[in-house]
N, C-alpha and C positions, 0 to 999 in steps of 0.2 A: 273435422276429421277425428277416426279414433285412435289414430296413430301418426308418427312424424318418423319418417326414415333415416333420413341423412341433412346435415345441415353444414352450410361451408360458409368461412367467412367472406368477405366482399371488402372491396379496398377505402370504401366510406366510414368503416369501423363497424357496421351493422354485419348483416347475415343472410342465407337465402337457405329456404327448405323446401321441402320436395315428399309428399307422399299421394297417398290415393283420397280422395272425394267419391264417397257415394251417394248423391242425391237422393231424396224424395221416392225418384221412380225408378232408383236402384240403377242407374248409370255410372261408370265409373271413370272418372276425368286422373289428369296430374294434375296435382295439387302444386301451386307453387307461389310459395309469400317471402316477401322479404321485410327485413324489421330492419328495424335503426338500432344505434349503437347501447339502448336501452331497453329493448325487446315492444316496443312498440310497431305492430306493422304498418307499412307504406302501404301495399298494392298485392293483393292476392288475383293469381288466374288461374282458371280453370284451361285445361288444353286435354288433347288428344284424338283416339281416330272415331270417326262417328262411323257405325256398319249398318249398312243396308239392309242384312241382312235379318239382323237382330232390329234394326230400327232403335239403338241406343248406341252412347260414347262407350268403348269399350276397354279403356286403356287403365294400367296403372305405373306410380312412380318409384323406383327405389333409391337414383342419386343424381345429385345436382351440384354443377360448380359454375365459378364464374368464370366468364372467359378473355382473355388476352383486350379484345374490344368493349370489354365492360358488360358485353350481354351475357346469357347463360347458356349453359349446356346440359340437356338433360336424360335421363335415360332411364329405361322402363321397358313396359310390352305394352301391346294387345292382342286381344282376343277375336285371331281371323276364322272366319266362318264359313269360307268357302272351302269346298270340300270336306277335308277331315278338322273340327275342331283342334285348333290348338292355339300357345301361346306365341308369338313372335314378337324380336325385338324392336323397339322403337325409340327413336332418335328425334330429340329436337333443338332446334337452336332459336333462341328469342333474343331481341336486342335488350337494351336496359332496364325497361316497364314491362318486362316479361311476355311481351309481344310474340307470336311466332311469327320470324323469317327464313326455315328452313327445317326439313321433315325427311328422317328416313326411315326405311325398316326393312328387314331381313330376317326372313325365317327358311325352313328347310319341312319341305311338304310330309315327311316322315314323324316327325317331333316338335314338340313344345319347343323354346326356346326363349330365354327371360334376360333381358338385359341388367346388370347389377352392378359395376361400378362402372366409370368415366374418370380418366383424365386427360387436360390438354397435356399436350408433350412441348419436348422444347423447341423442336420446328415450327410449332404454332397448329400441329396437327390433333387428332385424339386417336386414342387408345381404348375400347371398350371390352369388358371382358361380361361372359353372359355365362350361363348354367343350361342345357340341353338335356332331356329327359333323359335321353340314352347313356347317362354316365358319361358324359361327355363337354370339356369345358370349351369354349368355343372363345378368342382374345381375337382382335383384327383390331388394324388403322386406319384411320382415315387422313388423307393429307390436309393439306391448310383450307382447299377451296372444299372440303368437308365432301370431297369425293372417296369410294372405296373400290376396290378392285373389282372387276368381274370373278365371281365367284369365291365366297371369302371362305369355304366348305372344303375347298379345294385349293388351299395354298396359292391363291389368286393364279393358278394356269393356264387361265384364257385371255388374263393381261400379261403372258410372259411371266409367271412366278413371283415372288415375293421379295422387294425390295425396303429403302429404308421409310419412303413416301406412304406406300400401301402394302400389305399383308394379313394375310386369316393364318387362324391355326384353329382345328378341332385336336384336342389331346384326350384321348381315352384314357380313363381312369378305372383300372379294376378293381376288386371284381364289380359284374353288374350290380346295381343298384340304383344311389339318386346321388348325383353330386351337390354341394352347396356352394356357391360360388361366394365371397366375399370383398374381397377390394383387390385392384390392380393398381402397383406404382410405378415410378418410373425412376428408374438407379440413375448413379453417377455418371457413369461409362453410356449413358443412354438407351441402357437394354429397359426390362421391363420385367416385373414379377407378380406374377397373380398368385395370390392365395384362395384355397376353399377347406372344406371337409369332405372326406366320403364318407357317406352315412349307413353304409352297408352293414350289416354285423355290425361289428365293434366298435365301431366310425373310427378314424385317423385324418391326422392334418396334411393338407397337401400344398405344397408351396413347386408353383415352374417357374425358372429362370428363364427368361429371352432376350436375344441379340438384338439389337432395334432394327434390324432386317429379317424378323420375325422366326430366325431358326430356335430350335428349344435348346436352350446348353448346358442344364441341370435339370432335373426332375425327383423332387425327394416327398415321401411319404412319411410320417410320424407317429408311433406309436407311442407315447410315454407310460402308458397306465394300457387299466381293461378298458376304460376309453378314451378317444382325443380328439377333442373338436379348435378349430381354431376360427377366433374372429377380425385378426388386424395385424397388418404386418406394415412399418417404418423403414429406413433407412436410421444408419450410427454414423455417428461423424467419424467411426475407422474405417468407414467400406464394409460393414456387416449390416444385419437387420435385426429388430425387435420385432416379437411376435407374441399376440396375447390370446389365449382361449380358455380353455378348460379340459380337466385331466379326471379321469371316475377309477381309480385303483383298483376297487374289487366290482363284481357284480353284484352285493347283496349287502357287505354291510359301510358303517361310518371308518370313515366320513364319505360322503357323498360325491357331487363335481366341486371341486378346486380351482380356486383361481391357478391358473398357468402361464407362465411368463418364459419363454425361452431367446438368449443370445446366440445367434447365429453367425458362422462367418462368412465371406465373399461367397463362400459352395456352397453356404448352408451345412456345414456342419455346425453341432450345438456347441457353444462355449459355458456356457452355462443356463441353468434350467431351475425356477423356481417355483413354489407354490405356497397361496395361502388360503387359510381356510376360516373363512368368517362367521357362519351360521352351519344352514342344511347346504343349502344348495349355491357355490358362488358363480356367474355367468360374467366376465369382464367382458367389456367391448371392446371397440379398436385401439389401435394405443399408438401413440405421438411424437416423437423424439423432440423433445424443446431444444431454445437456442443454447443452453449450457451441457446438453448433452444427455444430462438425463431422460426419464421417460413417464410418461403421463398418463393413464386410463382410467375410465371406471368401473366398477363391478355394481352385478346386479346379483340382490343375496335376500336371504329370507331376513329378517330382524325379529324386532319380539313380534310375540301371537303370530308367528308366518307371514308379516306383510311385508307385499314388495320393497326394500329399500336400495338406497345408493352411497355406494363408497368410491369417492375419486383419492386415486394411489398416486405417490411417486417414489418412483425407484430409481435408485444411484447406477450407477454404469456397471457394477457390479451385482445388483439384482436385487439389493440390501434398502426395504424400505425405509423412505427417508420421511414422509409425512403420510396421512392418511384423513379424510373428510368423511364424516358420515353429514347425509342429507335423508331425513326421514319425511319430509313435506308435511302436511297435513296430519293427525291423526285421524286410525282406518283409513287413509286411502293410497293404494298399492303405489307403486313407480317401477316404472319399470322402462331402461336405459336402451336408447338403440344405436347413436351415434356420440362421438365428441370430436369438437374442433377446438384448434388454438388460435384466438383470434388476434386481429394484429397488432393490441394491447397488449399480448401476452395471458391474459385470462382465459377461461374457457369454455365453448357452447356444448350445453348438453342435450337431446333431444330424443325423447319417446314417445310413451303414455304417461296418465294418472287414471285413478280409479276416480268415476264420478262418482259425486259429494251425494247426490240423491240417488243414484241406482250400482249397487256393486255389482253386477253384470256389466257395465258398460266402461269406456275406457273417452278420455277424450285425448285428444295431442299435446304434448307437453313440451317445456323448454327452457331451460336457465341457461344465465351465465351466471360464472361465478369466478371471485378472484381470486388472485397467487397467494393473496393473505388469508385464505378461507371466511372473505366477505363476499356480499351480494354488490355486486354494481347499482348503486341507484339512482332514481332517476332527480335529475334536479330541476 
């Protein structure tokens, strides 16, 4: 693969990822491998929906976790072809060897639709939030026997409405444009909150709060700069969240995009708001809340001669960087950061691209752990 999505840890101290496979004759599978506790892999499979149509697999991956019985749970789209072209969501659930034992998908005959994060809840159910062409974000649940409601476009109203088992929500987001979807968690109180970007104009952060019977009971938009994109939002051990993205001040001149870190409380109002500026361009990823409280990300940023590098940040509960990692890999060859997890060492999985060693046009999948003392785990 030339890219690695999302990667989550597993209760063996190893890891599981998830992106797209495009074969030889340009079919497109979920990609999904799991590694041991030293980044060696066990078992890679290839899955997704084969169409008739097209006479190829059509599918790709954005996130994968593990789930409650040890197997996996995975989420993505494919590409249906009856009728009008588009994208729809697709669901899969495999046992331990990444097996498929269960398959679903949902789309809406109007518009694309892309499945983009997953998580189990604490019923044992899942929660999956997706991005819809029309500017519009689309969250729903599934209960424990990974059933979903009739009609999840529609506030499940043809199973009676929306309860704490099963429920959809489509939430418009204006003005028109293209939404981003990025990750869905799951609060204290067992509501739920998805984060994305709107990408329209200006772009701004959008973060909805949900009841765990799927009403919306906050809806906040964020402007900090001339732009704001966000990519990752936590929970704080007060009842607040962490949220990490990027912030562009002017239109035209330095500095560029900013790392952006902002403290949220219960409503989502800001408690505090920070930014750092490392190169030209800083792009952090999701970001973590550790057991001491702190919080944990990494940025993706130009370094010398403009190659892609990586800087993993920690910041104190106050916003006030406490240590910082540059990891340059290789010389000439870019990185560039898509996910991070805390693994259940307490170290942490990092996962994107690198630039290949013989052709700078091409990118292959990439992966570290690395530890709380800014060593490499190695293998013995």
């Amino acid at each position: 693969v030339d890219d690695v999505r999302s990667v989550s840890p597993t209760d063996d101290g190893g890891s599981i990822m998830i992106s797209t496979y495009t074969d030889e004759n340009t079919e497109n599978f979920m990609w999904l491998t799991k590694l041991d506790a030293y980044g060696n892999t066990e078992w890679t499979n290839n899955l997704g929906v084969y169409s008739g149509i097209t006479q190829s697999h059509v599918s790709e991956g954005y996130d994968v976790i593990q789930t409650l019985d040890g197997g996996y749970a995975l989420i993505g789209s494919y590409l249906n072809s009856s009728g009008s072209v588009r994208d729809n969501i697709h669901f899969i659930k495999t046992d331990s060897e990444g097996n498929q034992v269960h398959v679903g998908d949902w789309g809406w005959i109007n518009y694309g639709i892309v499945g983009k994060s997953i998580i189990q809840t604490y019923d044992g159910g899942f929660v999956i939030a997706a991005e819809q062409d029309n500017n519009v974000i689309v969250v729903f649940k599934l209960d424990s026997d990974l059933n979903a409601c009739n009609n999840i476009f529609n506030e499940c109203q043809a199973s009676g409405g929306n309860n704490s088992e099963t429920w959809g929500l489509q939430i418009d987001i204006p003005p028109l444009g293209y939404i981003v979807v990025e990750e869905v968690i799951q609060t204290p109180d067992s509501g739920y909150v998805v984060l994305g970007s709107n990408m329209s104009n200006n772009h701004s952060g959008i973060i909805v709060k949900i009841s765990n019977t799927g009403s919306i009971e906050w809806q906040r938009s964020y402007n900090t700069g001339y732009r704001t994109v966000f990519f990752g939002i936590d929970n704080t051990h007060d009842g607040g969240f962490i949220v990490s993205g990027y912030e562009r001040v002017t239109s035209s001149s330095p500095p560029y995009d900013e790392s952006l870190f902002l403290k949220l409380d219960g409503e989502g109002d800001i408690i505090w708001e920070k930014t750092f500026y490392t190169n030209y361009n800083d792009w952090p990823i999701n970001i973590k809340t550790m057991e001491d409280g702190t919080f944990i990300s990494a940025v993706k940023y130009y370094g010398e001669m403009y190659s892609g590098d990586l800087r993993l940040v920690n910041l104190d509960t106050d916003g006030n960087l406490l240590w910082s990692f540059d990891y340059t890999g290789e010389f000439d060859r870019d990185i560039y950061a898509n996910h991070l997890s805390i693994a259940p060492d307490q170290n942490f999985l990092i996962v994107g691209r690198q630039e290949d060693a013989e052709n700078s046009n091409n990118y292959e999948g990439w992966v570290m752990k690395i530890g709380t003392n800014d060593i490499f785990i190695p293998n013995p």
